[in-house]
N, C-alpha and C positions, 0 to 999 in steps of 0.2 A: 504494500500500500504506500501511496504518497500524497503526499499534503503540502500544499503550495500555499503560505501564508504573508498576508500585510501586503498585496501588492492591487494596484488600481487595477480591478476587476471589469474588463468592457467582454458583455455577456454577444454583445450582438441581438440578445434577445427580448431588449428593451431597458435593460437593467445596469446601471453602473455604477460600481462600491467604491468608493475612496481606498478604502480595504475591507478585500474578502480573501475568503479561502475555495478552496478547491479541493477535494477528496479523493482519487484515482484508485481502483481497483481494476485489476485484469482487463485491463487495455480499456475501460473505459470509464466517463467521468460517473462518481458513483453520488456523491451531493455536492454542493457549491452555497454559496450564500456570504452576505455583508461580515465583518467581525464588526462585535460592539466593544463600540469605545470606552476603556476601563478594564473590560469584563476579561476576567483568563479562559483561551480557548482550551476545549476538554480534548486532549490527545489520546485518542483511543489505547489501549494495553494490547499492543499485539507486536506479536516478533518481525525482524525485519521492516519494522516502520519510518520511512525516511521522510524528513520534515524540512523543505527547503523555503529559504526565506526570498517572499518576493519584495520586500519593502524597500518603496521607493523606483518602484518599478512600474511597469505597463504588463498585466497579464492580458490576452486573449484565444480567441480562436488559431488555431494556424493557418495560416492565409491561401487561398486557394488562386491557380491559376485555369482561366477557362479554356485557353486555347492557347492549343503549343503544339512545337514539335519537338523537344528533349526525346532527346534519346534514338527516335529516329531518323533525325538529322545532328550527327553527330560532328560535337566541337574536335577540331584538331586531327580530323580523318580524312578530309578531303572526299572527293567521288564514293574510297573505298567504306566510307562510313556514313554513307547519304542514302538514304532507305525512304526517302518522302514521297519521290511519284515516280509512278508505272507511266513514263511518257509515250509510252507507245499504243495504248488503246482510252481511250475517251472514258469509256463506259468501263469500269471497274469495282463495283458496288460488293466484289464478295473479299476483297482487300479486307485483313483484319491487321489493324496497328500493332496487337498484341507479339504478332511474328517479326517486329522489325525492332522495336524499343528495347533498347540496354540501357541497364540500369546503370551498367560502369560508365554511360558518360558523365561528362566533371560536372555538366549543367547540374544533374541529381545533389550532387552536396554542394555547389553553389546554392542552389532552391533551399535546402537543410538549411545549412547556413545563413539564409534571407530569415527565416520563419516561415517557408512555404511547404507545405506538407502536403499537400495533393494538388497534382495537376488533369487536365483533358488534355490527351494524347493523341494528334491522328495524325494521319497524310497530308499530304498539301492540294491545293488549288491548282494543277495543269490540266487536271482532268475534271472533265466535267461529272461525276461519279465518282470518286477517291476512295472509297469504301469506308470501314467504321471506325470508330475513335475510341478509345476507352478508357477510365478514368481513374488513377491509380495515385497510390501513395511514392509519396518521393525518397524513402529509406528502405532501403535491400537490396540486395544481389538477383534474385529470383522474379523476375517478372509477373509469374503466376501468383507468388505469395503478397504481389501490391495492389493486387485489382480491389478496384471497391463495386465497378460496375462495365459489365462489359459484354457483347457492346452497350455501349453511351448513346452514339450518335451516327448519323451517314451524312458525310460529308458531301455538299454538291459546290460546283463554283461559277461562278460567272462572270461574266468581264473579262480584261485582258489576257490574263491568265491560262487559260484553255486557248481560246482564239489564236494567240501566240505562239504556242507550243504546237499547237496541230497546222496552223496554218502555215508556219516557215514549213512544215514538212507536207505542202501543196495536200494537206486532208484535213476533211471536216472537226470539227468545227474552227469554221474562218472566222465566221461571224458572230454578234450577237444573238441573231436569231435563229442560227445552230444550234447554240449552245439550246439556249430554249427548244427546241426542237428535237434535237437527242434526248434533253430530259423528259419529255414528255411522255416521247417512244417509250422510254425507259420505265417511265411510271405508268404508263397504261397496259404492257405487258405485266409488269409485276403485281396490279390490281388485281389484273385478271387471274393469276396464278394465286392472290391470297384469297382470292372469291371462291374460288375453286378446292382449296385448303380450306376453306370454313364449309364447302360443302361435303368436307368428308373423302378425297382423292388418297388413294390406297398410297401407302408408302413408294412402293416401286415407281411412283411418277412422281416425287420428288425432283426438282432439277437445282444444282448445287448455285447456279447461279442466280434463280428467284426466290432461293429461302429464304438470303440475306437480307432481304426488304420485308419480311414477317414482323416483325417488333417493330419497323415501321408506320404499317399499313395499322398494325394492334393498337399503334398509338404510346407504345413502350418507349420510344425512343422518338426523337427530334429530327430533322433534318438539320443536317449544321450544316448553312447558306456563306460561302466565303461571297461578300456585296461590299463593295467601294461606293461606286457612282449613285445616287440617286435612284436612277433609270434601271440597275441591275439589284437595287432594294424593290422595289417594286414589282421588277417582273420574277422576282422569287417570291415573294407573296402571293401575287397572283397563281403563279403554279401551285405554289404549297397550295390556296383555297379552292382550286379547280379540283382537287384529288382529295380536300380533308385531311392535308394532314398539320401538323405541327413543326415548329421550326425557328432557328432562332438565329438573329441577324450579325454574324460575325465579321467584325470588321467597322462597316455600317458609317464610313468614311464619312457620308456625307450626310447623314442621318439627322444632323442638325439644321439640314436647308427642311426636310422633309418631317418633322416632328410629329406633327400633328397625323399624317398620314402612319409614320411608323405606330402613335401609339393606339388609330384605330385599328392595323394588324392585328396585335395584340399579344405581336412576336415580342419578346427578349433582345436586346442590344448586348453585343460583348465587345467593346467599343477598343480601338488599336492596333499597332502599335504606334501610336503618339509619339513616340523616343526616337522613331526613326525617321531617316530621310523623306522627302517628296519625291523616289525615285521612279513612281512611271504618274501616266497622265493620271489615271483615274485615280489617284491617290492626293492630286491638287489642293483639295481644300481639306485634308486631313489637319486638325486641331485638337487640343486638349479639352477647348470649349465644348466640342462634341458630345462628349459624356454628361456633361452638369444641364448643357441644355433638353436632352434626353428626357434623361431624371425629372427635370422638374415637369417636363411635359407629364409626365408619368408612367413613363418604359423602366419596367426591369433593367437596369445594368449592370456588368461585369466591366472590370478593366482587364485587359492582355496585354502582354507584351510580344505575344506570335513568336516569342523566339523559337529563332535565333535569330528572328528578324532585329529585337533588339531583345537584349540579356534578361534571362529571366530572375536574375537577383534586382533587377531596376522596380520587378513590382510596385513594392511599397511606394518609391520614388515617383514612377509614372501616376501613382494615387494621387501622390501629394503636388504635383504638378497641376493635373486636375483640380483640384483646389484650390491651385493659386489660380485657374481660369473660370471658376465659378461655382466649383461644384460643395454642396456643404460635405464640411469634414466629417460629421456622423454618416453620411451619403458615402463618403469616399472610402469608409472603411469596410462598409457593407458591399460595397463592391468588389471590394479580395477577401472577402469570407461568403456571407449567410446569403449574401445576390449569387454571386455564381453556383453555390449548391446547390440554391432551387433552380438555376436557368439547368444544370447539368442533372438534376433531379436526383441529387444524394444527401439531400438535407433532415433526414433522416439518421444519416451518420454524421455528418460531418458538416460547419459554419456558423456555427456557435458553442456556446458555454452551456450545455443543459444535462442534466442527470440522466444518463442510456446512452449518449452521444458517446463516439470514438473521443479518447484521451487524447485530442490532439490539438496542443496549446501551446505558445510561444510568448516569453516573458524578456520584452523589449527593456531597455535601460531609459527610454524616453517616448516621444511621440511615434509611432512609426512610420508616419506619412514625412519623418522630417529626417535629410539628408544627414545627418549625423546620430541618429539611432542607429542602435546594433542590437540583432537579436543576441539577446547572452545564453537563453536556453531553449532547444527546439524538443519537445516532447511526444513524439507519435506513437498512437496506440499504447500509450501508459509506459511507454520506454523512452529513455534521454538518449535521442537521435546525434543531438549536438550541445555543447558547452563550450561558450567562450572560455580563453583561459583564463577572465579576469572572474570568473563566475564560480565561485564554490558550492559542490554541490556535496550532502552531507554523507556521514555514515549511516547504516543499519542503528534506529535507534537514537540518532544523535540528530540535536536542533542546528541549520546554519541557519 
């Protein structure tokens, strides 16, 4: 058992203690609550009991990232550690992320290290189809022993991305209205195969490439829409609402001319990477304002950093950027915790401070949205993932 005491408690979950504690049992948070001032806290009698002091600190949630590629796009490998896209067919929907992602990249303990403790994981955007994403904790070796949900999501993309890639190699999709066009093919055959699957179609017709859109059609999982321009938010709305399904607007560049429109969708924004360059067109009016004016309109937000587009230890920092351009900071924080759970639909385990929740919390020495905080302790699943060295953590038994 562990107990994290005297440290400013932000619950995420409406709740914030000047000083509270935190209770941890077997990977997960087991009570929580204010300390009263004066009063001595009652320390349970049980063996192996470690009591670590959070005072003068920041406790929260461990920060989640919505949309990445770690691990599959590996730092410091070049070609031979680049697992992101199948650029030679468009349509790719039975791609699973899980076969590409290593854990040994450095991004994973930079992320630890930040206080980020669960990321989405998928493919990237050349294809218009990239297959599924999934959503996994950032400490282990083991790929299968991180998953929290998997698949997460199916990736589609629109805009230059696809266009680009297929069209220098003179095949479809050239266009925008390719790209729309493949996806349609795409989801009109695989209806028709989940229609057929809820009518009962005996095993042996099974086909490996229309199962993958099953949790889709179900409604289990989202379409994750890579959208910059205005134009390519839209016409993924439109699709998503033509077929019924679900979907959430990653990237969402421009999201801010279109406000009002994204939030009758009634999709999700995962707003970014803001950190990075203006380096193609449809990235032009990409801003940090993008996210606050979202928000206030009243769209669900996530912030990204897409890396490795820009680094995924900038998190927190791209939050607090955000907030120098409008966004409120209670806003900005729930955007790398308890917004992206529910946009990835694992808030259930994980993005906030509550009793059943995974033990996965991170005790900042200051603000976190502010460049000179350091995470000193990152905790996932009721184990100390990471410790600064300035940060003592106790014995069996003994109060730091």
């Amino acid at each position: 058992m562990i107990i994290i005491l005297g440290g400013k408690v932000l619950t995420m979950e409406g709740q914030t203690w000047e000083k509270g504690y935190i209770c941890i049992e077997n990977g997960k948070i087991r009570d929580l609550g204010p300390m009263k001032e004066g009063a001595p806290f009652p320390l349970p009698e049980r063996a192996g009991l470690k009591v670590i002091s959070a005072i003068g600190c920041t406790v929260m949630p461990g920060l989640i990232e919505a949309h990445c590629h770690m691990g599959i796009t590996e730092e410091k490998k070049g070609m031979e550690g680049d697992d992101c896209n199948e650029t030679v067919n468009p349509i790719t929907p039975y791609l699973r992320a899980i076969d590409a992602i290593n854990p040994m990249d450095a991004a994973f303990d930079d992320a630890v290290r930040a206080g980020i403790t669960s990321a989405m994981i998928g493919p990237g955007s050349a294809n218009v189809v990239g297959g599924t994403f999934a959503f996994v904790k950032t400490h282990g070796r083991n790929i299968d022993n991180l998953i929290v949900k998997n698949p997460a999501a199916m990736k589609v993309a629109f805009g230059e991305n696809p266009k680009v890639n297929y069209g220098q190699q003179q095949k479809s999709p050239a266009t925008r209205m390719s790209i729309a066009a493949m996806l349609r093919e795409e989801l009109f055959k695989a209806a028709a195969y989940y229609e057929k699957k809820k009518a009962g179609m005996e095993r042996q017709d099974e086909d490996f490439r229309y199962e993958c859109w099953i949790p889709v059609f179900a409604g289990e999982i989202p379409l994750k829409a890579h959208v910059h321009r205005a134009d390519d938010i839209l016409t993924a709305v439109r699709i998503a609402k033509e077929f019924g399904l679900s979907l959430t607007l990653d990237h969402c560049s421009e999201g801010h001319l279109i406000a009002e429109e994204v939030k009758r969708s009634g999709a999700p924004a995962i707003v970014g990477p803001d950190l990075a360059s203006r380096n193609k067109i449809e990235v032009q009016n990409m801003a940090f304002k993008t996210v606050g004016i979202l928000n206030e309109a009243g769209v669900k937000t996530a912030i990204t950093t897409d890396h490795p587009v820009s680094l995924i230890q900038s998190l927190p920092i791209c939050a607090g950027l955000a907030v120098k351009s409008g966004l409120k900071e209670e806003e900005a924080l729930k955007s790398i915790t308890i917004y992206p759970a529910q946009i990835c639909r694992v808030d259930e385990r994980v993005g906030s401070l509550k009793a059943g929740k995974d033990a996965d919390i991170v005790i900042f020495n200051g603000n976190p949205l502010s460049i000179e905080t350091r995470a000193l302790c990152t905790i996932i699943d009721g184990e100390v993932a990471y410790r600064d060295k300035s940060f003592a953590l106790p014995t069996d038994g003994k109060r730091v």
